[in-house]
N, C-alpha and C positions, 0 to 999 in steps of 0.2 A: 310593461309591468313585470316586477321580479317576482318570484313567486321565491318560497320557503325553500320548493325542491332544488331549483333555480340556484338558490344561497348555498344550498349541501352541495352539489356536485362543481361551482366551481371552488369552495373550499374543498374538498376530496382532490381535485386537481392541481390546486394549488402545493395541497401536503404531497403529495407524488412528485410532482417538480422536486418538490425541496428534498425529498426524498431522494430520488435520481441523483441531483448534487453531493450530496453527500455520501453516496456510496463512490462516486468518482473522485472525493477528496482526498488528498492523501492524510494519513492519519499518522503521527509521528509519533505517537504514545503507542499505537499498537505495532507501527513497525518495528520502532526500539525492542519492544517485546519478545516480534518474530527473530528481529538481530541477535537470536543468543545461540549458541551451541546446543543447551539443551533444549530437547522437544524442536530440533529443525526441520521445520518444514522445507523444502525448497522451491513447491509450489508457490507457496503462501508467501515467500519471501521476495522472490521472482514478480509476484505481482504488486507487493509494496514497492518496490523497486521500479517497476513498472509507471506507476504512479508519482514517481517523485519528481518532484522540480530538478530535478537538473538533466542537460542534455542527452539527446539521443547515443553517442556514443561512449559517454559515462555508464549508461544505463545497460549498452552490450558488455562493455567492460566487466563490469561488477557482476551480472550475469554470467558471465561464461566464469570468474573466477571463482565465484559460488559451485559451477556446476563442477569442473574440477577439484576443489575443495571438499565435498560434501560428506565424501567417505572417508576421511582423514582430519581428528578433533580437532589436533594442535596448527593446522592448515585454515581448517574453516573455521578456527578462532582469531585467528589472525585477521581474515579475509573479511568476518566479520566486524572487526573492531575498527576496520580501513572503509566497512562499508557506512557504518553508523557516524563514524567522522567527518566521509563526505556529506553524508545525510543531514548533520548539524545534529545529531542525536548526541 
C-alpha cells in the first residue's frame, strides 16, 4: 500500500534526480555569457568548459589558452571568440 508520505518522498527524489542533471548540463546560454571579456571569470569559465561536448584534449587546450590570456584584454578576447566558435556559441 502507497501511503501520501510514500507519494511526497519519491516525488522529492525524483525532483533532485532531475535536479542533479541539470546542474551537470552544460548550459550554452550561460556559457556564451561567461565567454565575454568583461566581468571574466576564469573559474567560472574553466568549468563551463569543462562541461562541454567536446573532447578531452579540446577542453585542455582552451584551458590553458584562457589561462595564459587572462590578464591580457585584447589576447583573451581573441581566445575567447575561438572558444565560443568551438562551442557553437
Amino acid at each position: 500500500m502507497v501511503t501520501g508520505a510514500d507519494e511526497a518522498a519519491t516525488e522529492m527524489a525524483d525532483e533532485a534526480t532531475e535536479a542533479a542533471a541539470d546542474a551537470t548540463e552544460f548550459d550554452a546560454e550561460a556559457a556564451s555569457e561567461a565567454l565575454q571579456v568583461e566581468g571574466f571569470d576564469l573559474e567560472k569559465v574553466k568549468g563551463y568548459i569543462d562541461m562541454a561536448p567536446i573532447g578531452d584534449d579540446a577542453k585542455a587546450t582552451v584551458n590553458k589558452a584562457l589561462e595564459q590570456a587572462q590578464n591580457n584584454p585584447v589576447l583573451l578576447g581573441a581566445v575567447l571568440e575561438k572558444a565560443r566558435a568551438l562551442l557553437g556559441l
